[in-house]
N, C-alpha and C positions, 0 to 999 in steps of 0.2 A: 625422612618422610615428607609428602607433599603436606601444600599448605597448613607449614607450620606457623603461619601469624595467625589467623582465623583461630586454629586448637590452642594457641596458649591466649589467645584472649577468654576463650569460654574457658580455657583450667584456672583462669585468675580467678571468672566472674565465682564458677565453682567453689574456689576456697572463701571467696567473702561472703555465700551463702552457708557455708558449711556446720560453722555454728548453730544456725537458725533451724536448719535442717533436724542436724543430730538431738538437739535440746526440744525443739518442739514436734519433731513427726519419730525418726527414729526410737529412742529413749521411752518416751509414752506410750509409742503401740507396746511395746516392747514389755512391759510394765501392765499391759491392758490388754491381753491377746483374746483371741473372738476365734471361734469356729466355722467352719465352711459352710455358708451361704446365712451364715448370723454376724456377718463383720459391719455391722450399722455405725457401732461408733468408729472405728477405723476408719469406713470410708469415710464419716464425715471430715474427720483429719485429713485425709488427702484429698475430698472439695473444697471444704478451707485452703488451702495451698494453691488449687489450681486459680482460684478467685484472688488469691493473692498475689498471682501472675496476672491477674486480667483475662484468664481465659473460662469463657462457656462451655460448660460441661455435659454429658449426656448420663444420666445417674439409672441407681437403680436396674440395670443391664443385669442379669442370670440374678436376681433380687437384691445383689450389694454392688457388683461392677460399675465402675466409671471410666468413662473413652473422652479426651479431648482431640482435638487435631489441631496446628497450627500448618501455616503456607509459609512454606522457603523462597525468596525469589520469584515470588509469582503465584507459586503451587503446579507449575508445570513438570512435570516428574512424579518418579517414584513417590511410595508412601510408605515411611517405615515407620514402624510401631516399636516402642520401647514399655517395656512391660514392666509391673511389679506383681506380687501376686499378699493377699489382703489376707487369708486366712491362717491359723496356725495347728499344731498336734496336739495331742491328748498325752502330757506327762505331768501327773498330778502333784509328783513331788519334786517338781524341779522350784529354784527357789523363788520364779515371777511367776506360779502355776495360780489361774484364777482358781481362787477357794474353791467355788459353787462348781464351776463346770467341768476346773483340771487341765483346759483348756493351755497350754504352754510355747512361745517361738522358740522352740529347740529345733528351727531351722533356718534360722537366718529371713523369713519374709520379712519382718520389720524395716530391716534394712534393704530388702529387695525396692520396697517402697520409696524410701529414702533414696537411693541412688536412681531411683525412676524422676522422682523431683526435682533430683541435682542437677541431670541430664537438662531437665527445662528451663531450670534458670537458668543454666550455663548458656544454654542456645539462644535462649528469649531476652535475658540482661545484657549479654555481651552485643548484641547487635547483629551478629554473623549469621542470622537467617536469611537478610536482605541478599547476602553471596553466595545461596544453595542453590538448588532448582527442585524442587520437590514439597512435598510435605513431610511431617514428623508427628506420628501419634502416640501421644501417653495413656497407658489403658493400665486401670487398676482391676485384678480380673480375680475373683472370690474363687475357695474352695481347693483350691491344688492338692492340700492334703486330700486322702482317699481315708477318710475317718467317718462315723456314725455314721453305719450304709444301711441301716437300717430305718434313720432318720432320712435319709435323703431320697430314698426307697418311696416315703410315705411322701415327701414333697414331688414325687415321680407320678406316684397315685393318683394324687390330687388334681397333677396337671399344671404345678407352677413350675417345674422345667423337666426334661427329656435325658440327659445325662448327669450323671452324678459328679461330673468337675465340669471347673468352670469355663476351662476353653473351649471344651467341645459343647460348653453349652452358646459359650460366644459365638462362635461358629455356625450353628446351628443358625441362633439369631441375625445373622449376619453381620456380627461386629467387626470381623474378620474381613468382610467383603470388599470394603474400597484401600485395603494393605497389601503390598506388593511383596516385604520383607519382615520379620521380626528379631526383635534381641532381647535379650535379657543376664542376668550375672546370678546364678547364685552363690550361698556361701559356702565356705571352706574351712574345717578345722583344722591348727595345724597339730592336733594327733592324727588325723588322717593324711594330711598332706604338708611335706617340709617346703615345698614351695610357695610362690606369694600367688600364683597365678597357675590357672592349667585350663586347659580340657578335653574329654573325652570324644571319639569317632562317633556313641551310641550307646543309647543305653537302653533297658528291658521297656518292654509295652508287657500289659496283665489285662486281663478279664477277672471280674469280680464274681465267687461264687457266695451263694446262702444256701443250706440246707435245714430241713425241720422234720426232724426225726418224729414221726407218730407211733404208739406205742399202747398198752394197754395197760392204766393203773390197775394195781391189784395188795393187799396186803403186803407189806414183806416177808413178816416174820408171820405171819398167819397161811397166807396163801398165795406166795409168788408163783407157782404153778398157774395160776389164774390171769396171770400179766403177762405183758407183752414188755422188754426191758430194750426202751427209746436209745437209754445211755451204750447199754451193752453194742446197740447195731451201729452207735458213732461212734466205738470204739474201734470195732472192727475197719468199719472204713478212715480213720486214721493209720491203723494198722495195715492196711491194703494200699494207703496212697503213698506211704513209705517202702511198700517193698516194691513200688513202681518207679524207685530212684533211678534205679540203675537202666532203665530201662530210657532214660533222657539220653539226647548227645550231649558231651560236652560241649558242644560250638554253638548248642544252643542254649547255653545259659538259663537252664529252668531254674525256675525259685517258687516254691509251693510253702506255705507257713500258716497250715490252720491254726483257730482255735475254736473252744465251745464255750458261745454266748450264754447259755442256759443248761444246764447240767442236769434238771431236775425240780423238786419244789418240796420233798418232804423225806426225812431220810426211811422212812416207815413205810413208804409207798413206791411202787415197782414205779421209773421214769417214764412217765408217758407224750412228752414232750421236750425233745432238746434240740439244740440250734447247734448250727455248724455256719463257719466263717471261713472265705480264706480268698487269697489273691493266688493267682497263678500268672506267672510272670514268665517271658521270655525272649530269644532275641529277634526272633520273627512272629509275623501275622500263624503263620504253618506252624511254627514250636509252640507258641499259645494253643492253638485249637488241638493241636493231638495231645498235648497236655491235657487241655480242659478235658476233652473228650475220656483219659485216664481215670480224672478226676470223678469225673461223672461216674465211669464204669464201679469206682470203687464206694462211691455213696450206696448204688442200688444193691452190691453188694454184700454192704453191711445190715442194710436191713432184710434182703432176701434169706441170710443168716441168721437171723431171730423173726421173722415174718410180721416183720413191722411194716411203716408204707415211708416210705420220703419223698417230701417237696422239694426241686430243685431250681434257685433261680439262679438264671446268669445273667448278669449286667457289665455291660460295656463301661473298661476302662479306659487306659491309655495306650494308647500308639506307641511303637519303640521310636525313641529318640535317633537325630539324624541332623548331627550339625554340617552346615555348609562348608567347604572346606574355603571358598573363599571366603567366606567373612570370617572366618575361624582367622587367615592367612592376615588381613585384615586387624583384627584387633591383638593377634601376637605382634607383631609387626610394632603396633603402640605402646604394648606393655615393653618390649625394647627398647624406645627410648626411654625409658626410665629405671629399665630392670635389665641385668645381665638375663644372658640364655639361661645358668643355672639356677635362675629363679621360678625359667617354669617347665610347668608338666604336664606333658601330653603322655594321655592313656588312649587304651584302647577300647576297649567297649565294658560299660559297668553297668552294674546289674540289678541296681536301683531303676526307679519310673519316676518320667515327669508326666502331666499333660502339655507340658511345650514341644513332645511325640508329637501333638495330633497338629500344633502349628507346624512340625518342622515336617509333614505328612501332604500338604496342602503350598506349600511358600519354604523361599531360603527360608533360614530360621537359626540363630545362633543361642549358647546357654553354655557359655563358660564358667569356671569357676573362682571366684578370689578370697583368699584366707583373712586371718580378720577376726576367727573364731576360736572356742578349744573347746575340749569336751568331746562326747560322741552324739554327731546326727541323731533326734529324736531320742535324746538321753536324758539325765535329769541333771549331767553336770554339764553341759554346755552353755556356752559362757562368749559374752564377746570380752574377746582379746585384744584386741586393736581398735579403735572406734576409726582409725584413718583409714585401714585395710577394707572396717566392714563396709562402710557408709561411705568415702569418700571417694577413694582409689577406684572403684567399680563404677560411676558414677565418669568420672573424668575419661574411662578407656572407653567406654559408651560414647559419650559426646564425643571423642575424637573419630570414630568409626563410623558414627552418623555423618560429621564432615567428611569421612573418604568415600562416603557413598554417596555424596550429594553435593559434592564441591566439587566444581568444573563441567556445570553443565551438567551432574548426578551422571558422570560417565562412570563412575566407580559400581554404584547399580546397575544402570543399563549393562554393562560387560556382566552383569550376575543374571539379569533377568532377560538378557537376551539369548534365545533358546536355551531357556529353561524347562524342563519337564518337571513336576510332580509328580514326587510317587503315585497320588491318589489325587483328582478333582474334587473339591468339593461334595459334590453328588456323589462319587466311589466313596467316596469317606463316610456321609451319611448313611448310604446302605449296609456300608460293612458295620458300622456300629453299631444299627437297628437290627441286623442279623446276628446281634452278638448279645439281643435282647430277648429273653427266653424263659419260660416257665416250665415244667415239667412234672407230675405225679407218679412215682413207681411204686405198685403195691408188690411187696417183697414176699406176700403169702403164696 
């Protein structure tokens, strides 16, 4: 690989911060995990850190985000952004699950964060910014999980932000605007994956649905006759959005997986109010909306079946994912000099969602993965397994990639962003989101 002096002086500086790292930022989020756009104490853990580099910070971004930028050689060139992401899932019994909230990192952010830190001391201690040509921006960016959309729904209301995660809220804001490329690593367990390192071509984008079944209380055992049964018409449209399975491509990887927030309020009394939840996921912008469109068809129909009325909202999720094939090309390339071929693993397209879609929609955009971990993804036995794998090794193939993209002039960039298209502008990105923001009343009488 090119300049190999430059990368093993920042993989040094990395291991002699690494300690520091894992015991005071890793370890403690980790121990202390916060929900999407409530990560207050966390960020202040990662300002701490940045102040501990010397660098000035921009806080409070989408209500918890923090964006730094440092100059390479000047600051003439590209500007890549290394990410972490701040918030964590809702698994109430895993064994670091906050009491009060259930709140749980059964997915590896903590350590996201941690190898976003590594990345800047390695580049910042070691000296080797003076020899890039560009900038490098660390952005801690809240919310990635797609969790309490009901909550974030009401901070929608309110008007303290526009989208319900956090990139596309950064985005929106313009956090996003003077970055040319991004990276980021998440983590890997190895029951899911026998290798150290992989990643995938692409993964699902979803739109988020709510429904709320209206209905008429009435006796049950008295005079159900006189009700109108809320639960019965979301039963049916579960029952309807399942026999619409078959009716998906396979190539286009739907994933549909309601539930019902509220089922009722009294076992004596006919339902007159019940909620419905659900992501609808798939591999294109087109397999999302004829999906959603399914989905919708099957809501009005469960209550058009008991002559109920349904509310339906839809709210803009994630973009499908869409890794660069050169920085993909790029950071395998790094993980080989340390790892044989059969350590890693290239898929094809999975059927999970990031909001790093909506960066990789807009800019190259990388988001591979490295093991580290065990357990199952948003499970209650997931576990770090490596503390090297989670925290260090993702951290160190970062920093080297940043050097190839920025070392020699940042001709490793330039060749990336020179004619380059995006899927979507900026502005295509914002309207297609805003058009994916939608209320709806069906009276089913």
């Amino acid at each position: 690989m090119a300049f190999d002096d430059l990368k093993q002086r920042v993989l040094e500086e990395i291991d002699r911060n690494a300690d520091h790292l894992i015991e005071n930022v890793g370890d403690p989020i980790y121990r202390d995990p916060e929900l999407g756009f409530k990560e207050f104490r966390t960020a202040k853990i990662v300002g701490r850190e940045f102040s501990r580099l010397g660098l000035a910070y921009d806080e409070a971004i989408a209500i918890t985000g923090l964006k730094t930028t440092v100059s390479a050689g000047g600051g003439s060139g590209p500007n890549i952004a290394v990410i972490g992401e701040l918030d964590s899932v809702l698994v109430a019994d895993h064994e670091f699950a906050n009491p009060e909230t259930g709140a749980a990192h059964c997915c590896g952010h903590n350590a996201q964060l941690t190898t976003m830190l590594g990345v800047a001391n390695g580049l910042l201690k070691s000296g080797v910014l003076d020899e890039l040509a560009g900038r490098v921006t660390f952005i801690a960016v809240p919310a990635e999980e797609f969790v309490e959309i009901s909550y974030r729904d009401g901070l929608r209301r309110e008007g303290k932000l526009e989208f319900l995660g956090g990139k596309a809220e950064f985005i929106k804001l313009g956090a996003f605007d003077d970055v040319d490329m991004a990276m980021m690593v998440h983590g890997a367990s190895i029951d899911r994956m026998d290798a150290v390192a992989g990643m995938s071509a692409s993964n699902n984008g979803f739109v988020g649905k709510q429904a709320r079944f209206v209905g008429k209380a009435a006796h049950a055992g008295g005079a159900p006759h006189d009700g109108i049964n809320a639960l019965y018409a979301a039963n049916i449209a579960l029952s309807a959005i399942n026999a619409q399975r078959e009716t998906f491509k396979d190539d286009d990887t739907v994933r549909i997986h309601p539930i019902l927030t509220r089922g009722g309020d009294l076992v004596n009394v006919i339902p007159n109010d019940v909620r419905f939840e659900t992501m609808v996921r798939g591999k294109t912008a087109d397999a999302i909306d004829d999906a959603a469109m399914k989905v919708d068809r099957a809501l009005k129909a469960g209550a058009m079946a008991l002559g109920a009325e349904v509310e339906i909202t839809t709210l803009p999720g994630y973009m499908p994912l869409v890794n660069n094939p050169d920085m993909a090309s790029m950071f395998k390339g790094n993980f080989l000099t340390m790892y044989g071929e059969d350590e890693w693993e290239q898929s094809g397209h999975r059927t999970g969602s990031t909001d790093m879609g909506d960066v990789s929609y807009i800019m190259p955009a990388l988001h591979p993965y490295v093991n580290g971990f065990s357990g199952t993804g948003h499970g209650s036995n997931w576990a770090i397994n490596d503390k090297y794998q989670a925290y260090v090794l993702p951290a160190k193939l970062m920093a080297m990639t940043v050097i190839d993209l920025l070392a020699g002039g940042a001709q490793g960039a330039k060749s990336i962003l020179d004619g380059y298209e995006p899927i979507m502008t900026k502005d295509e990105y914002l309207a297609f989101m805003r058009s994916n923001s939608r209320e709806e009343t069906f009276k089913g009488e």
